[in-house]
VOVEXFI-835507 format. One record per atom (N, C-alpha, C): atom name; chain; x, y, z; residue in three letters. Coordinates in steps of 0.02 Angstrom, whole numbers, plus 50000, padded with zeros to 5 digits. Example, Ala and Ser with C-alpha at 12.3 -4.5 7.8 and 13.67 -1.06 7.14 Angstrom:
% VOVEXFI-835507
  site  unit     xx     yy     zz  code
     N     A  50660  49716  50390   ALA
    CA     A  50615  49775  50390   ALA
     C     A  50660  49835  50390   ALA
     N     A  50642  49888  50354   SER
    CA     A  50684  49947  50357   SER
     C     A  50645  50002  50394   SER
//
This chain:
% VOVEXFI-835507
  site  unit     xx     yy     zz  code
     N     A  46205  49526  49524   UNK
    CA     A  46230  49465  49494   UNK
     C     A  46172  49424  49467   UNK
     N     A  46186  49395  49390   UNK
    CA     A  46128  49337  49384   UNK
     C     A  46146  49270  49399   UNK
     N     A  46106  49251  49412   UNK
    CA     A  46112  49146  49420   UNK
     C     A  46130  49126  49350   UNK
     N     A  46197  49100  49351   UNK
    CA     A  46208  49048  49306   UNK
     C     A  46168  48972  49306   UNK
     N     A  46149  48942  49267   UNK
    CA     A  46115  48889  49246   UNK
     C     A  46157  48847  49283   UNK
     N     A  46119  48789  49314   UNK
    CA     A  46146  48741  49362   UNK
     C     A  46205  48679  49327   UNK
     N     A  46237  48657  49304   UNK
    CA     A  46276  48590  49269   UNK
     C     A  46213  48533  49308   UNK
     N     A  46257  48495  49269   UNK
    CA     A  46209  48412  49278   UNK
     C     A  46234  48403  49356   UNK
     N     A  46298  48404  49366   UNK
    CA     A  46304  48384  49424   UNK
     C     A  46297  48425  49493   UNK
     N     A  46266  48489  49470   UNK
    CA     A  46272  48518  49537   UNK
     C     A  46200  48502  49561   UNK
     N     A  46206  48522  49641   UNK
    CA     A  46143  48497  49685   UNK
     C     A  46086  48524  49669   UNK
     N     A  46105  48597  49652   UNK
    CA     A  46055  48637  49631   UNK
     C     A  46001  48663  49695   UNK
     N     A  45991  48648  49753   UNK
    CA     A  45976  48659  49819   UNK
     C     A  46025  48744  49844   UNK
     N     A  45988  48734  49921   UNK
    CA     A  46038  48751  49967   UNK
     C     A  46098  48788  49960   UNK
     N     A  46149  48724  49951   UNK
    CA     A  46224  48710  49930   UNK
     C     A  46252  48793  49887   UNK
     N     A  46210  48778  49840   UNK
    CA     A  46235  48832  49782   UNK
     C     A  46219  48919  49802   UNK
     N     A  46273  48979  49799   UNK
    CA     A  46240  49025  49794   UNK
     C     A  46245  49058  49730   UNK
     N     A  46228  49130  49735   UNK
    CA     A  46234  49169  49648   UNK
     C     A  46285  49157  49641   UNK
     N     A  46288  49128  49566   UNK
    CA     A  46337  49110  49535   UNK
     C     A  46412  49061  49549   UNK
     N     A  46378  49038  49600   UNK
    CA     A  46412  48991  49620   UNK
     C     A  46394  48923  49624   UNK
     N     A  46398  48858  49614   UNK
    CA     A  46395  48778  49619   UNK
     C     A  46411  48752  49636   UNK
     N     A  46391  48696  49684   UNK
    CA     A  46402  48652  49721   UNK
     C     A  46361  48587  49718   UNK
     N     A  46398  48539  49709   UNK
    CA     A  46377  48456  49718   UNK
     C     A  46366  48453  49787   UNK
     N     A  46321  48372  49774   UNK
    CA     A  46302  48315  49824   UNK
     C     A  46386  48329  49841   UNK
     N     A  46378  48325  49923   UNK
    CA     A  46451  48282  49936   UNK
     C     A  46458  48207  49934   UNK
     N     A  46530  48174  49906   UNK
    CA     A  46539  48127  49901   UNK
     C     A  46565  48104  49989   UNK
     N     A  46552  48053  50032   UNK
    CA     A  46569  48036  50064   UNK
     C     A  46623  47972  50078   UNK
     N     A  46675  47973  50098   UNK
    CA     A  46711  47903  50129   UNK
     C     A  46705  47888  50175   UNK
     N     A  46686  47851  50219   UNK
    CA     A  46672  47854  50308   UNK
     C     A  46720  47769  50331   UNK
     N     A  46764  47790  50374   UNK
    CA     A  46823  47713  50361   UNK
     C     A  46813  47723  50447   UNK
     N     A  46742  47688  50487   UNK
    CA     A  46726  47673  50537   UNK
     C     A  46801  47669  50580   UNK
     N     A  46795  47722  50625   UNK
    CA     A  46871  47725  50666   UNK
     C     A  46943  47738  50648   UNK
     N     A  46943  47765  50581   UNK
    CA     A  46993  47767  50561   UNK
     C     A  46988  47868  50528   UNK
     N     A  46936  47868  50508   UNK
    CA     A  46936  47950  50478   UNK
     C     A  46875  47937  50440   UNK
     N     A  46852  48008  50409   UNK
    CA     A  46828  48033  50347   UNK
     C     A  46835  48091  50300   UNK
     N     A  46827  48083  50271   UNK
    CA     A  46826  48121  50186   UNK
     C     A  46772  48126  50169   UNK
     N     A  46743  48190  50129   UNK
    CA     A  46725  48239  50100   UNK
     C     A  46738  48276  50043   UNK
     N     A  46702  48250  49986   UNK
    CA     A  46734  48283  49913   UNK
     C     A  46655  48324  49889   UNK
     N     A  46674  48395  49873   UNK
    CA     A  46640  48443  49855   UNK
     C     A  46656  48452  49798   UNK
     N     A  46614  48450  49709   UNK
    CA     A  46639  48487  49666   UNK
     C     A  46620  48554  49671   UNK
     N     A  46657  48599  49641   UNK
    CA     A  46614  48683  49669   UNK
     C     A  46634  48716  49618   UNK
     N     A  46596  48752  49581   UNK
    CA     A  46621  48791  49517   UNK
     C     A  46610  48850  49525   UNK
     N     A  46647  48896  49551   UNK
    CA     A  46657  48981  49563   UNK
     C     A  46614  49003  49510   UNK
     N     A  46605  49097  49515   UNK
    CA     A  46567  49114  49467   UNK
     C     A  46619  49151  49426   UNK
     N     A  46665  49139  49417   UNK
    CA     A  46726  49128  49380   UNK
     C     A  46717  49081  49305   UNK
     N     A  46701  49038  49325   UNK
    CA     A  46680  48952  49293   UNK
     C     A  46738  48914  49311   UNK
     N     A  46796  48915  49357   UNK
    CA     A  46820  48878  49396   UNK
     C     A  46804  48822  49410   UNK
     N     A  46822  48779  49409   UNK
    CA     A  46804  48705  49463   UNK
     C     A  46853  48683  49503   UNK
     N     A  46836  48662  49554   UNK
    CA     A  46885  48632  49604   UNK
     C     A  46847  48593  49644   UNK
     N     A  46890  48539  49673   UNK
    CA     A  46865  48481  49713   UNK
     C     A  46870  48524  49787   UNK
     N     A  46821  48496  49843   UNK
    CA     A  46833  48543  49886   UNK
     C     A  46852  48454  49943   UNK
     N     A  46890  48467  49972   UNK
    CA     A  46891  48405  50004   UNK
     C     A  46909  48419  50082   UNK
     N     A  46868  48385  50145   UNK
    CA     A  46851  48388  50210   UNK
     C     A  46880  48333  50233   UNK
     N     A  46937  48325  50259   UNK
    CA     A  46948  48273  50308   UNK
     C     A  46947  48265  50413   UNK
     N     A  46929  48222  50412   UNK
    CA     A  46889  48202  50485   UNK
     C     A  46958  48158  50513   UNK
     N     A  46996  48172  50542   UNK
    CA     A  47056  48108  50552   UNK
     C     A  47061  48098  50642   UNK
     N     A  47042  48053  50661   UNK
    CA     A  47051  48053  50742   UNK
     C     A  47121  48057  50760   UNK
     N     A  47164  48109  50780   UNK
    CA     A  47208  48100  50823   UNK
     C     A  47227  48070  50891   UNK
     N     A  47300  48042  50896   UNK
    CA     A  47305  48021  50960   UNK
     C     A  47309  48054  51026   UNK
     N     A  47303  48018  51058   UNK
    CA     A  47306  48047  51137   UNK
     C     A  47369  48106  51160   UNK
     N     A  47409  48069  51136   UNK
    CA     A  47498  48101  51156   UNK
     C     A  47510  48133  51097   UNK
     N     A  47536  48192  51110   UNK
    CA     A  47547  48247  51071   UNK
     C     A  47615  48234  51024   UNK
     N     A  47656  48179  51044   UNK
    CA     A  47714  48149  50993   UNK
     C     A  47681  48115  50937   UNK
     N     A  47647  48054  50978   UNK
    CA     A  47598  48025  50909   UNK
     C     A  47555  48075  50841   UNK
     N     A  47512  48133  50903   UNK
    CA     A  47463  48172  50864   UNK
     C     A  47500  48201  50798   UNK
     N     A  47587  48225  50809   UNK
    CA     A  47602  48259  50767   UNK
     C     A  47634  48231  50728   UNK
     N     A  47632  48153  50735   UNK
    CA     A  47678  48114  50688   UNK
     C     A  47621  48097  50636   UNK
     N     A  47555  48088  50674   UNK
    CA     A  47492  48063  50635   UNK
     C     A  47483  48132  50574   UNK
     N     A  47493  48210  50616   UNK
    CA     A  47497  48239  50539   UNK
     C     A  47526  48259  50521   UNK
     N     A  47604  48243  50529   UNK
    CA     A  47642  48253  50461   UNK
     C     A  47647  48200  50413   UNK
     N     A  47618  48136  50449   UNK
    CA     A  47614  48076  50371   UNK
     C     A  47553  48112  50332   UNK
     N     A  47491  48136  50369   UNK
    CA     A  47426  48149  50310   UNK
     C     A  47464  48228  50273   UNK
     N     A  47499  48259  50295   UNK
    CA     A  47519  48292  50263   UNK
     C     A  47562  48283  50212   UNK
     N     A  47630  48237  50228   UNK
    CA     A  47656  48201  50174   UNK
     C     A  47608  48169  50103   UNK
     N     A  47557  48134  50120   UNK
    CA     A  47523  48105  50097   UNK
     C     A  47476  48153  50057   UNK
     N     A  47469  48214  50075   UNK
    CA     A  47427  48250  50033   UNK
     C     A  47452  48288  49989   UNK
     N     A  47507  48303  50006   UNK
    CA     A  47579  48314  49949   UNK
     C     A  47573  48285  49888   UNK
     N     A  47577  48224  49899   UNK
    CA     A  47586  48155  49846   UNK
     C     A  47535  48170  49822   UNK
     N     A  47455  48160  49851   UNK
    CA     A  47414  48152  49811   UNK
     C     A  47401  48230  49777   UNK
     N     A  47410  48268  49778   UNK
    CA     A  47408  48361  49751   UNK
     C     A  47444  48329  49702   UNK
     N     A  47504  48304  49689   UNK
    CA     A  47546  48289  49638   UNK
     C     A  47524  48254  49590   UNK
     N     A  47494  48210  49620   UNK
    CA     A  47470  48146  49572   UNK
     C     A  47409  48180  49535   UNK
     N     A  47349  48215  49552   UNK
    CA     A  47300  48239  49524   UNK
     C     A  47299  48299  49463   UNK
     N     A  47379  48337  49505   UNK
    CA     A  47405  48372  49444   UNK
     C     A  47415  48346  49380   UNK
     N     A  47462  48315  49400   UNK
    CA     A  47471  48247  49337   UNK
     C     A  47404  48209  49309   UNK
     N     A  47381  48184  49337   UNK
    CA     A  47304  48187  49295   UNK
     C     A  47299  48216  49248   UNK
     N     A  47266  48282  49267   UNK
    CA     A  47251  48341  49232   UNK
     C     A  47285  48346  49143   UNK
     N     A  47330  48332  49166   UNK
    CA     A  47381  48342  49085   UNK
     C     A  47349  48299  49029   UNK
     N     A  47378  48312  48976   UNK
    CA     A  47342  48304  48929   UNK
     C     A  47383  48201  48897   UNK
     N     A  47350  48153  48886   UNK
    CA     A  47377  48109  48867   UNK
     C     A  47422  48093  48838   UNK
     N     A  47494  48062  48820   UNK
    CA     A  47544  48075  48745   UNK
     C     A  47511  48040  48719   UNK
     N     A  47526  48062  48652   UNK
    CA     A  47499  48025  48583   UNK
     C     A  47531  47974  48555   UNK
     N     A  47523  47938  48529   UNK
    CA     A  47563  47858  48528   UNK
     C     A  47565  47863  48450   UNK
//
C-alpha cells in the first residue's frame, strides 16, 4: 500500500495509518455529567466519517442504568437523523 497525502485536517502523527486519516480529537467534557469524542477519519477508500466516543456515567440501580440508555439511545437516533439531513443538498429558492 502507498501513503496517501495527509488533508489539512488530519493529525498527520501517530493517529493515522497507511492510507488511512485521522484528526485531533475534538473533545466535550460536561464535568459529572459525560463525555464526547469526535474523530474525523477518512478510510483508504476516501470515505469520511465522524468517529464519535461517548463516556456517560451510569446509575447505581440497574432500572435507572437502563432508562439512562435508552434516552442516549433515543437521542442518538434523532441526532443520526438530523446529520443525515444535513448532508443533503440545500433547495434552491
Amino acid at each position: 500500500m502507498n501513503r496517501t497525502p495527509h488533508p489539512d485536517w488530519c493529525a498527520a502523527d501517530h493517529r493515522c495509518g497507511l492510507n488511512e486519516h485521522r484528526s485531533a480529537e475534538i473533545i466535550v467534557d460536561l464535568a459529572r455529567h459525560g463525555r464526547g469524542v469526535v474523530t474525523r477519519t477518512r478510510t483508504e477508500n476516501g470515505r469520511e466519517y465522524a468517529e464519535v466516543r461517548l463516556w456517560v456515567p451510569l446509575a447505581r440501580r440497574e432500572v435507572a442504568a437502563r432508562r439512562q440508555l435508552l434516552t442516549m439511545l433515543s437521542g442518538l437516533r434523532v441526532l443520526l437523523g438530523r446529520v443525515a439531513v444535513a448532508a443533503r443538498p440545500s433547495p434552491h429558492r
